[in-house]
C-alpha positions in Angstrom: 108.1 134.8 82.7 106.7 138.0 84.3 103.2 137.3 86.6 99.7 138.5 84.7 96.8 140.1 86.8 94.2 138.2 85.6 91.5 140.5 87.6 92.7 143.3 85.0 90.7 141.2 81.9 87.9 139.5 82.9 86.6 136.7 80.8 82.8 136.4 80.9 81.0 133.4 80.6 80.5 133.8 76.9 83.9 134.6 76.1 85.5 131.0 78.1 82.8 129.5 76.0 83.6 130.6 72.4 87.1 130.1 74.0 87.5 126.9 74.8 84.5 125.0 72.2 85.1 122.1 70.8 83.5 121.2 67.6 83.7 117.3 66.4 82.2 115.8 63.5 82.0 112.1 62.3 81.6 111.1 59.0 80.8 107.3 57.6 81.1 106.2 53.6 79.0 102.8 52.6 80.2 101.0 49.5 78.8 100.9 46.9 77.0 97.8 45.9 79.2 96.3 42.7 77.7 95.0 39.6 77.3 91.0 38.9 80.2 89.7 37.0 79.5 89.4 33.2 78.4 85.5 32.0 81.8 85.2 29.8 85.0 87.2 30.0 85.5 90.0 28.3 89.0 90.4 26.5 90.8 93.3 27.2 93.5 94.9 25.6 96.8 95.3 27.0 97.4 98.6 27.8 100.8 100.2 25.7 103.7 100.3 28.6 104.0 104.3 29.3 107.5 105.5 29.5 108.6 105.5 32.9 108.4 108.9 34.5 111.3 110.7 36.7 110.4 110.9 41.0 108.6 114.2 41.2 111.0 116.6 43.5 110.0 117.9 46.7 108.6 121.3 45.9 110.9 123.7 48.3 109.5 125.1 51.6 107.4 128.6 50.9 109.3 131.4 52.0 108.4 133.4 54.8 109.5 137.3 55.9 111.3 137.6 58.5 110.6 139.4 61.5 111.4 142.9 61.9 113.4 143.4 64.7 113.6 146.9 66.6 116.9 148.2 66.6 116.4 150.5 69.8 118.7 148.0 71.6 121.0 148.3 68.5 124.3 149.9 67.8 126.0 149.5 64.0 130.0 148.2 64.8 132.5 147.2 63.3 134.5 143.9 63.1 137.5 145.5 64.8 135.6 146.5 68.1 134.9 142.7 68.8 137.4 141.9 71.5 139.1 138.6 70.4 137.5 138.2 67.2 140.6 137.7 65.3 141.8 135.1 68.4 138.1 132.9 68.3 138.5 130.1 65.7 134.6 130.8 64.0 135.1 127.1 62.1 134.7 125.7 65.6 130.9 127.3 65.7 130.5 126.2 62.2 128.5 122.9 62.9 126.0 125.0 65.3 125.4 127.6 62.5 124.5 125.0 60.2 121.8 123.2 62.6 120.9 126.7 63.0 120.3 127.1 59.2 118.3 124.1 59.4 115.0 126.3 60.3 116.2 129.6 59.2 117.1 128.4 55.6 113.0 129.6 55.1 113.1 132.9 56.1 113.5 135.5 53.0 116.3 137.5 55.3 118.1 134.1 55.8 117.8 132.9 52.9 120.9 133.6 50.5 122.9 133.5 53.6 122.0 129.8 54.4 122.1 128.3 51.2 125.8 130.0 50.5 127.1 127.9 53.8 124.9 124.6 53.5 126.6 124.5 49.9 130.3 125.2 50.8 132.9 123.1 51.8 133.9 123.1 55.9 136.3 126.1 55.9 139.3 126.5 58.1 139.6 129.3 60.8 140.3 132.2 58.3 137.4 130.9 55.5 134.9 131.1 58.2 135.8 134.1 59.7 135.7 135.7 56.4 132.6 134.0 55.6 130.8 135.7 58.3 132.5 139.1 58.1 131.0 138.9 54.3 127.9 138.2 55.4 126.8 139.6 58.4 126.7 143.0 60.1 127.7 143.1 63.5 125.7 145.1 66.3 126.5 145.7 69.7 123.6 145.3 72.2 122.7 147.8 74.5 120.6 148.2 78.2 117.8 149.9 78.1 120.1 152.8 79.6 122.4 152.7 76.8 125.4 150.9 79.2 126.8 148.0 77.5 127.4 145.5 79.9 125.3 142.4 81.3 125.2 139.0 83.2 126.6 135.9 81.8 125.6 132.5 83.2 125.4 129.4 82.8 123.9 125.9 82.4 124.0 122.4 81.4 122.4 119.1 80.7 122.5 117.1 84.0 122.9 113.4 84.6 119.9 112.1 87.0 119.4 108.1 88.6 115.8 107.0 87.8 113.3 104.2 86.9 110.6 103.8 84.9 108.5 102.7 87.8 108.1 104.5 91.5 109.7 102.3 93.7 110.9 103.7 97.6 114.3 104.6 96.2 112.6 106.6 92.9 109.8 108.4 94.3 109.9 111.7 93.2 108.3 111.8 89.5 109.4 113.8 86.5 106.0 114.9 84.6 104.4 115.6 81.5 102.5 118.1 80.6 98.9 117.9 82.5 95.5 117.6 80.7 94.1 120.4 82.6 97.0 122.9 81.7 95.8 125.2 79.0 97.2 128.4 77.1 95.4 132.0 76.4 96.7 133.6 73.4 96.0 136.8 74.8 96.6 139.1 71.1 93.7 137.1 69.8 91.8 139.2 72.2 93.2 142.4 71.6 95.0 142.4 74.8 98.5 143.6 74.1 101.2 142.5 76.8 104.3 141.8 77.2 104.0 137.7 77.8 101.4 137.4 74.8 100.4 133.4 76.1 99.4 132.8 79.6 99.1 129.2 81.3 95.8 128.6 83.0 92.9 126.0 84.2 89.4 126.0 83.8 87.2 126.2 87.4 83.9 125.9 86.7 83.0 128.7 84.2 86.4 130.2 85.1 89.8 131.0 84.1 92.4 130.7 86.6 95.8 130.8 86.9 97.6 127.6 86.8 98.7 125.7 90.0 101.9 126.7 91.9 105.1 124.7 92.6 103.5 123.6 95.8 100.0 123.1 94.7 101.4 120.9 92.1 103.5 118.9 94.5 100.5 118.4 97.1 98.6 116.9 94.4 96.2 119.0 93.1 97.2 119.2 89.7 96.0 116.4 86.9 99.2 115.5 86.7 98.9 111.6 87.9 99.2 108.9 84.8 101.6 112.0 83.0 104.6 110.3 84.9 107.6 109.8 82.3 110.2 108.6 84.9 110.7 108.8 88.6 114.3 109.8 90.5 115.9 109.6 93.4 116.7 113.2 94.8 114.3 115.9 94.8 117.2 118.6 94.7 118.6 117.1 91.4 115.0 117.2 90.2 114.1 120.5 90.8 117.9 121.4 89.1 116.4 119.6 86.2 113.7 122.0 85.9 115.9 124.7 86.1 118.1 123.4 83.7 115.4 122.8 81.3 116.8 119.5 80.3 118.6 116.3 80.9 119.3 112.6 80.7 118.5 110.0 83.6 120.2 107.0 84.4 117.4 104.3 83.9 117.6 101.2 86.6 117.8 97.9 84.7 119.9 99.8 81.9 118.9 102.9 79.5 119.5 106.3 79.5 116.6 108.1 78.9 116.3 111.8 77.7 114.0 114.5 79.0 113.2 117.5 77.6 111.1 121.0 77.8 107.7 120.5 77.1 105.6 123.2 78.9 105.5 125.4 82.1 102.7 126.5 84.8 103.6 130.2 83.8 104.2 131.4 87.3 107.6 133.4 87.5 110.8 132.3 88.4 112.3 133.1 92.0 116.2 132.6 92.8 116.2 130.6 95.9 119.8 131.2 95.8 118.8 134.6 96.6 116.1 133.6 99.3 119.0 131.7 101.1 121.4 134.3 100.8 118.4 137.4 102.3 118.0 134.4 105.1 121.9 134.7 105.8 121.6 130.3 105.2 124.8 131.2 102.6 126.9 133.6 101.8 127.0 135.4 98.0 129.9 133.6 97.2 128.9 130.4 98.1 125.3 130.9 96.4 126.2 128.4 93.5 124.6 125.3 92.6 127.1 123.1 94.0 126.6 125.4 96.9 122.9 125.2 97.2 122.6 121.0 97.1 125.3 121.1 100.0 123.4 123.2 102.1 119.9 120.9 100.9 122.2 117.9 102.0 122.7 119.5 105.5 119.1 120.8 106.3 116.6 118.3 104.9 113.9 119.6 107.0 113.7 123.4 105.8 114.2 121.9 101.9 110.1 121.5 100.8 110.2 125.4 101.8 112.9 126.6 99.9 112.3 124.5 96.8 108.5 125.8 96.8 109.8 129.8 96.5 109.9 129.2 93.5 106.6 128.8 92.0 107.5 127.8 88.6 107.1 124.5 87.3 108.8 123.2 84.2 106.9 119.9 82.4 109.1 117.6 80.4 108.7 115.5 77.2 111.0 112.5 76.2 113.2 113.1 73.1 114.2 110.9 70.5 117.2 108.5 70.5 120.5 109.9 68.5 120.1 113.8 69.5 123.4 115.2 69.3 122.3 117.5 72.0 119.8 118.2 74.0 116.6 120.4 72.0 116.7 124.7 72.8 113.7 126.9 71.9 115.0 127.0 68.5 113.8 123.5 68.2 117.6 122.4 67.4 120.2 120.2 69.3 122.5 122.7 71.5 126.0 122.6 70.8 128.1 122.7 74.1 130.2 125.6 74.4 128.8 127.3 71.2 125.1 127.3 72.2 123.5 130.5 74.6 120.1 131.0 75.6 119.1 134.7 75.0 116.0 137.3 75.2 114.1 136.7 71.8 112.6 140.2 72.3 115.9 141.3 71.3 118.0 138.8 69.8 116.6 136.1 67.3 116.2 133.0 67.8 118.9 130.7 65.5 121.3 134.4 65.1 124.8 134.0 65.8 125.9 136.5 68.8 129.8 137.0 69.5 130.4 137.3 73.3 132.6 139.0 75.4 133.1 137.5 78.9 135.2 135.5 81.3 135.6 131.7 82.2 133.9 131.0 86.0 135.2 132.4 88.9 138.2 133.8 87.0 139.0 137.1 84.8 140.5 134.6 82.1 138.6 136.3 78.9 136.0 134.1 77.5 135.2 135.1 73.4 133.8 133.4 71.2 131.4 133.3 68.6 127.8 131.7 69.6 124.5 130.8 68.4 121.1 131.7 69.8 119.7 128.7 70.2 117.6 128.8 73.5 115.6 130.6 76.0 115.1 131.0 79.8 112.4 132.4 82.1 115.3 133.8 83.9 117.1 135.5 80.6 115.3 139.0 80.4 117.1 141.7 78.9 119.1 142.7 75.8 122.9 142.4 77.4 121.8 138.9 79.0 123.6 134.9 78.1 123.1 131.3 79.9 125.9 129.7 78.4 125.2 126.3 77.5 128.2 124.2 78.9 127.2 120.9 77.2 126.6 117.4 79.4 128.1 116.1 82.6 130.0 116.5 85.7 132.6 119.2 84.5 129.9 120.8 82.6 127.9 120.9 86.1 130.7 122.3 87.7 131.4 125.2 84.9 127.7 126.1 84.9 127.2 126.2 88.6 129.9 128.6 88.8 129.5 131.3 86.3 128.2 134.5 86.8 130.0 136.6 85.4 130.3 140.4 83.3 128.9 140.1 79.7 129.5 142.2 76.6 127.2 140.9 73.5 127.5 141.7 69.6 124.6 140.6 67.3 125.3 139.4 63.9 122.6 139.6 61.5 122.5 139.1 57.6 123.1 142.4 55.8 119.2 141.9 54.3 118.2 141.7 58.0 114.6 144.1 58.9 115.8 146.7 61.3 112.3 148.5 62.6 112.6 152.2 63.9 
């Protein structure tokens, strides 16, 4: 999320008003008074049984156009350039396409695509790869250079140790989203930018942006009664904002699941970098797992670091029997076959193939994926957090990877390319 001067679009007085108005109306019925009951019964005849109709069906969802997308960042290939395309086993991303399909099924350029796999059997390796080279045109994304090459990382859905209650052991909260948090929608204005919604307040008459990381943690924020949980390490909590979601560990028993709600729409700052420009750690040893050590051994410089970064990500508890947790897309992520992408350049849902290597190794990694998620820190066209799925070894593979990236875009061959 890139930073908005708010000085360059004032909002007078006026404007906040029509803005932010609320208009609530009542409205009460009184019975009517009924008649007296007649002095005798009157006979009535049975009514003839009608025939007994069929359940209406659900009328199907309206279709709705699909997006154009700009194809500046766009070059046409062909199957063959995909490097291990014909090693990747496409069946195994099968299940992710079809949750996928699940919200794009609606979209006209979707449309005959979706319904052709919802209706098939589960194909095998070959099926499925012929399935989407059928169906799908592949595109090769580009810099805004024209070079070809990005950053793969990575991330994953953390385990944290928490209680429903603040207690001395759980005293660092997870939040909701605040009652005082509210969002412009800044094309409704005519202002054209490149974040269209910013996060704000209201002070007084005025718009303001939203508290920082470290206003937020001093209190100033109306964030107190939007507790969902409390837990035990501040680290592991701020990793859970950076992950964007995550299970805790409830005491007494329960596992409870937290995720993305809203954010304060400040930007996001590496403190992985800050350490490293400090000389705290070296590159290499700039990692999550990294970073937590060195939090363990300097507790007294830790509220500093954590508050460089000034973003701060609100949860909201998801529902029991989620196969994974929810991305952007509003779908469960699949582990291993789920990225989070730029939607300014790659469609939310689309599958992408990628080219890149396994952590800390030149091992290739390629494999088919599905766009299923964003990031405040996933800008760009040639850009992948690679969604390692739940748990220890997924912590480990996610903490590790940063690592070269080639991307291919597939989209259905009725897809709106713009200029």
């Amino acid at each position: 999320m890139h930073s908005f001067d708010f000085s360059k679009f004032p909002l007078r007085a006026a404007g906040i008003a029509l803005l932010f108005a609320l208009a609530a109306a009542a409205c009460r019925s009184t019975p009517e008074k009924l008649p007296p009951p007649p002095a005798e019964p009157v006979p009535v005849p049975a009514p003839a049984t009608p025939a007994a109709k069929a359940p209406a069906e659900p009328a199907p969802p309206a279709a709705q156009p699909t997006p154009a997308l700009s194809g500046s960042h766009l070059r046409r290939g062909q199957w063959a350039e995909l490097p291990g395309w014909r090693e990747d086993d496409p069946a195994a991303a099968w299940d992710a396409f079809l949750t996928s399909c699940s919200t794009l099924k609606v979209q006209t350029a979707w449309q005959a695509v979706c319904a052709a796999a919802l209706a098939r059997p589960r194909p095998d390796r070959e099926s499925a790869r012929q399935f989407f080279e059928s169906n799908f045109l592949p595109y090769q994304l580009l810099q805004a250079d024209g070079g070809t090459e990005g950053l793969a990382t990575g991330y994953y859905e953390p385990l944290l140790r928490g209680s429903r209650k603040p207690t001395s052991r759980y005293r660092y909260p997870v939040y909701g989203v605040p009652d005082d948090l509210i969002t412009l929608d800044l094309p409704a204005f005519g202002i054209d930018t490149r974040e269209p919604r910013l996060r704000a307040r209201l002070d007084g008459r005025r718009v303001v942006p939203y508290y920082e990381r470290a206003q937020i943690e001093a209190g100033l924020a109306a964030v107190k009664g939007r507790e969902i949980a409390w837990v035990d390490d501040p680290v592991e909590l701020f990793f859970l904002q950076i992950q964007g979601s995550g299970r805790i560990d409830l005491e007494g028993g329960g596992v409870l699941r937290v995720g993305f709600a809203d954010h304060n729409g400040h930007p996001y700052r590496s403190i992985g970098r800050l350490l490293i420009d400090r000389g705290e750690l070296p590159a290499e040893r700039a990692s999550m797992q990294g970073i937590k050590a060195w939090a363990q051994r300097n507790p007294d410089k830790l509220r500093e670091v954590l508050d460089y970064n000034p973003r701060y990500i609100f949860f909201r508890e998801l529902p029991e029997g989620l196969g994974g947790p929810l991305g952007a897309q509003g779908v469960p992520l699949t582990a291993r076959r789920s990225i989070a992408a730029d939607p300014r350049y790659v469609p939310l849902g689309a599958p992408v193939f990628l080219a890149t290597t396994w952590p800390l190794s030149s091992k290739p990694l390629q494999q088919l994926m599905l766009a299923q998620d964003t990031g405040s820190a996933i800008r760009g066209a040639v850009r992948a957090d690679f969604f390692w799925g739940y748990g220890d070894d997924a912590g480990r593979e996610a903490g590790r990877m940063k690592q070269p990236l080639r991307m291919w875009l597939l989209l259905p061959q009725a897809y709106p390319l713009a200029p």
